[in-house]
C-alpha positions in Angstrom: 13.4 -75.6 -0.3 15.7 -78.2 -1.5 18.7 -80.0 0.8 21.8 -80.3 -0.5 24.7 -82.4 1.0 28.2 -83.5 -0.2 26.1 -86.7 -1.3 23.7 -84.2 -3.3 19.9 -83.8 -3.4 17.7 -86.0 -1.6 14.1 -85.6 -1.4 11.5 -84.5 0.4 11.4 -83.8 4.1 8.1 -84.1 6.3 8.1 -82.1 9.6 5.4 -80.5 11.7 5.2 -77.1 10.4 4.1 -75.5 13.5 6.8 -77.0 15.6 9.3 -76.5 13.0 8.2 -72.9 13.3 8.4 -72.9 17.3 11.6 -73.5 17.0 12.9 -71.9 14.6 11.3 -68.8 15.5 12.5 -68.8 19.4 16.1 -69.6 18.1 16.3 -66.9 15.8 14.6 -64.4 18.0 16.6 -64.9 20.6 19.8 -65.3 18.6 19.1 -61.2 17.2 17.8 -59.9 20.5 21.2 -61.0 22.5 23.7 -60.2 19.3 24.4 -56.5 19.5 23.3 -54.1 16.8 25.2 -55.1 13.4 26.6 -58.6 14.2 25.5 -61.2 12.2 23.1 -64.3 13.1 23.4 -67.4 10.5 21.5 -70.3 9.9 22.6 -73.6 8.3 20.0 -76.4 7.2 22.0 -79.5 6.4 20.8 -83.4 6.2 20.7 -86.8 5.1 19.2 -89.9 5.0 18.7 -90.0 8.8 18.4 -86.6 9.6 17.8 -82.8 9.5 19.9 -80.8 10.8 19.3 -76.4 11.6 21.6 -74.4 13.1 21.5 -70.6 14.2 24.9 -69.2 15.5 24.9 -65.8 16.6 27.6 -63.2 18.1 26.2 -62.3 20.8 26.0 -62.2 24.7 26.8 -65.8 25.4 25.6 -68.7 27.8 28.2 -69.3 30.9 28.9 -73.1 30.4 27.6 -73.0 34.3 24.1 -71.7 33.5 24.2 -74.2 30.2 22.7 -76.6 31.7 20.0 -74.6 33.1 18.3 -72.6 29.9 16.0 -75.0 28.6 14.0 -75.2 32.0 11.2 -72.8 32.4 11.3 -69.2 33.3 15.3 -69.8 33.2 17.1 -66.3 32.5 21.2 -66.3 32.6 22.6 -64.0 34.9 24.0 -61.7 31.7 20.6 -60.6 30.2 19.7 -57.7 32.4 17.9 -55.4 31.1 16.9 -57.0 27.4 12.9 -58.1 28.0 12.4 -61.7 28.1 9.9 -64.6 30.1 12.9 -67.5 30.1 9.9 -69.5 27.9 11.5 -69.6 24.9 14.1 -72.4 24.8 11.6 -74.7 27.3 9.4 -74.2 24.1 12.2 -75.2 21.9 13.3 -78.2 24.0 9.7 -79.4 24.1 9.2 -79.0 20.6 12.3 -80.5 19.9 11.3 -84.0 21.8 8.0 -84.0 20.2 10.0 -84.9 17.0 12.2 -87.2 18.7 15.1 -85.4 17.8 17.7 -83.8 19.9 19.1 -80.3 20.5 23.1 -79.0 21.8 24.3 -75.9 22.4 27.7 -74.7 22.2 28.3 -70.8 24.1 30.9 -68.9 25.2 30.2 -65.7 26.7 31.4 -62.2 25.1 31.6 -64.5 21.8 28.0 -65.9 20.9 25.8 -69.5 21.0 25.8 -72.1 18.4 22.4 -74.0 18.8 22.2 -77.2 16.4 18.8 -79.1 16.3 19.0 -83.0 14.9 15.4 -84.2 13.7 15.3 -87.6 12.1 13.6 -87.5 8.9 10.1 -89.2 8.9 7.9 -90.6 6.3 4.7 -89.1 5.7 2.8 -92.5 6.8 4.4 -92.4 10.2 3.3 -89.0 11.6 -0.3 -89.5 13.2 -3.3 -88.1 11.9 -4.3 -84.8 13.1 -0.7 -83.8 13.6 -0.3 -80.9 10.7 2.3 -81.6 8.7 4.8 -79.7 6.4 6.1 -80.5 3.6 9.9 -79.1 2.6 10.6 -79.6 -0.8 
């Protein structure tokens, strides 16, 4: 996968592919099981020098901006998810995840319209990421 930005092409990126996936996953899983049948769910990679950047915006039920601050604690479930499965693990696992990288996360909801979650990972050189930590590769 190549990065583009209005400053074009730049490189390889070097992430931990099994966090990478824990987020991405949870994000996306959650952004399709709280979007009703037929909306859509989109994700954006963008970057540069100093960071990654992945969004996933969906259409669906939407976070109260009360219970906002709330979802990325454990077992956390907002009060407009009845009856659609879920443990409230999933965005403690992104947060987590998230920190490991020292990067940062935000979320932007309104319910009835959707959630925007964008996810900031500085960009790392290979060197720097300790051994034993798998590492991906994004090229």
């Amino acid at each position: 996968m190549t990065f583009n930005t209005s400053q074009g092409e730049f490189g390889r990126v070097y992430l931990d592919e099994k966090l990478l996936y824990s987020i991405m996953s949870n994000l996306l899983l959650n952004a399709i099981k709280y979007s009703p049948s037929g909306t859509q769910v989109t994700l954006k990679l963008e970057g540069d020098s100093e960071q990654i950047v992945f969004e996933v915006e969906d259409q669906g039920v939407g976070i109260s901006e009360d219970e906002q601050a709330n979802i990325f604690n454990p077992f956390y479930r907002g009060q407009n998810v009845e009856g659609i499965s879920g443990s409230g693990l999933g965005l403690a696992v992104v947060s987590k995840c998230v920190e490991i990288q020292k990067g940062r996360i935000e979320v932007n909801s309104h319910v009835g319209e959707g959630t925007r979650f964008r996810v900031y990972i500085p960009r790392t050189d290979k060197n720097a990421i300790p051994a034993g930590i798998p590492r991906g590769i994004i090229d």
